[in-house]
N, C-alpha and C positions, 0 to 999 in steps of 0.2 A: 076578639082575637081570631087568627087565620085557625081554619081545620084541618087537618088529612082528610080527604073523604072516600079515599078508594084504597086497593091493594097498588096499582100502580103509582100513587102520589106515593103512600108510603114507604113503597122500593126505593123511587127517586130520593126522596128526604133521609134514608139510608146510606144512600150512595151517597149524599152530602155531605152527613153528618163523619163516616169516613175518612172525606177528605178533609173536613175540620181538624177533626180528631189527629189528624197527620201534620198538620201544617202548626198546632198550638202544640204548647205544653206548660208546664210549670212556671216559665220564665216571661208567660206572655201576659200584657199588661190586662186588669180587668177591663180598661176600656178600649181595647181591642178589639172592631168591627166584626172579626172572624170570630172571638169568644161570644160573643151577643150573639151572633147568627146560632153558634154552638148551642148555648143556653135555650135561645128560644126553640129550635130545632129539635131538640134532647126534649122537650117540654110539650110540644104537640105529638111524639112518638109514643110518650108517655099516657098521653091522656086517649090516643088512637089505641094501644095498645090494652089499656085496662078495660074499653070498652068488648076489643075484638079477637084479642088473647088475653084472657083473665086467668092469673091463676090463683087457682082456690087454697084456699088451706088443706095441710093434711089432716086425715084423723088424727086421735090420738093413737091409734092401732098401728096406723101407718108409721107415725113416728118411732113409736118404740120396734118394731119391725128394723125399721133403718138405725137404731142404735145399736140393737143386737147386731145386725150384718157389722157396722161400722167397725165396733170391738169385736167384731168375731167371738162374742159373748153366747154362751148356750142359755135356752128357758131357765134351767134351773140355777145357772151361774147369778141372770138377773132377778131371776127372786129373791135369793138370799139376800144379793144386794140391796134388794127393794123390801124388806123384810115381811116378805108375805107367799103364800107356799107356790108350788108350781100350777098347781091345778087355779089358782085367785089369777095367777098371772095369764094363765092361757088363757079365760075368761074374759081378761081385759083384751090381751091380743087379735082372741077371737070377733072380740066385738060386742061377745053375748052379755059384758056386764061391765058396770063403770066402777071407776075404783072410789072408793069413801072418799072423807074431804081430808083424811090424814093421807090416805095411802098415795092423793092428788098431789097433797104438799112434798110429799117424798119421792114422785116419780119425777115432778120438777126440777125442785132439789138436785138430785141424784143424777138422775142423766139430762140437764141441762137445756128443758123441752118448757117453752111459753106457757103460763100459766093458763093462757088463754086457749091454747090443744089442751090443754090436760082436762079445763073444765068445761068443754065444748060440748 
């Protein structure tokens, strides 16, 4: 299978996949030479991209961080929620301590975070 191998093929393959993207839509047949170019296009950008922009997982910190801002939730609003005191919770956010494997199933649970940040 073809590569990207630079920052300018992957510009170019940008600008293509653009003007794909413009020219198809829902109505266009799957064996439509412009959907194939799409697909395969969309698929080298893909695998250029996880090599040269990766992006990482959040913490768990991180995450609950952005749930607070989300809901505009105070520390102590999400403890109660989380049924465990302010100070256990600043400890998690802080980073300086992981939460037990209940307080994990609850923080999932509750504000809707991959089990996989939680037990990271």
């Amino acid at each position: 299978m073809a590569q990207i191998k630079d920052e300018k093929q992957y510009r170019a393959v940008m600008a293509r996949i653009d003007e794909l993207f413009f020219e198809t839509d829902e109505n266009t047949s799957s064996g439509d030479p412009r959907l194939q170019e799409l697909d395969l296009l969309s698929a080298l950008v893909e695998e250029y991209e996880q090599e040269h922009y990766p992006i990482e997982t959040p913490s768990l910190s991180e995450t609950m961080k952005a749930r607070l801002s989300e809901n505009q939730w105070s520390q102590k609003e999400m403890a109660s929620m989380l049924g465990m005191t302010a100070a256990r919770l600043n400890a998690i956010l802080s980073g300086k301590a992981n939460p037990t494997f209940e307080q994990a199933r609850t923080i999932s649970s509750r504000l809707h975070i991959d089990p996989a940040i939680v037990l990271a």
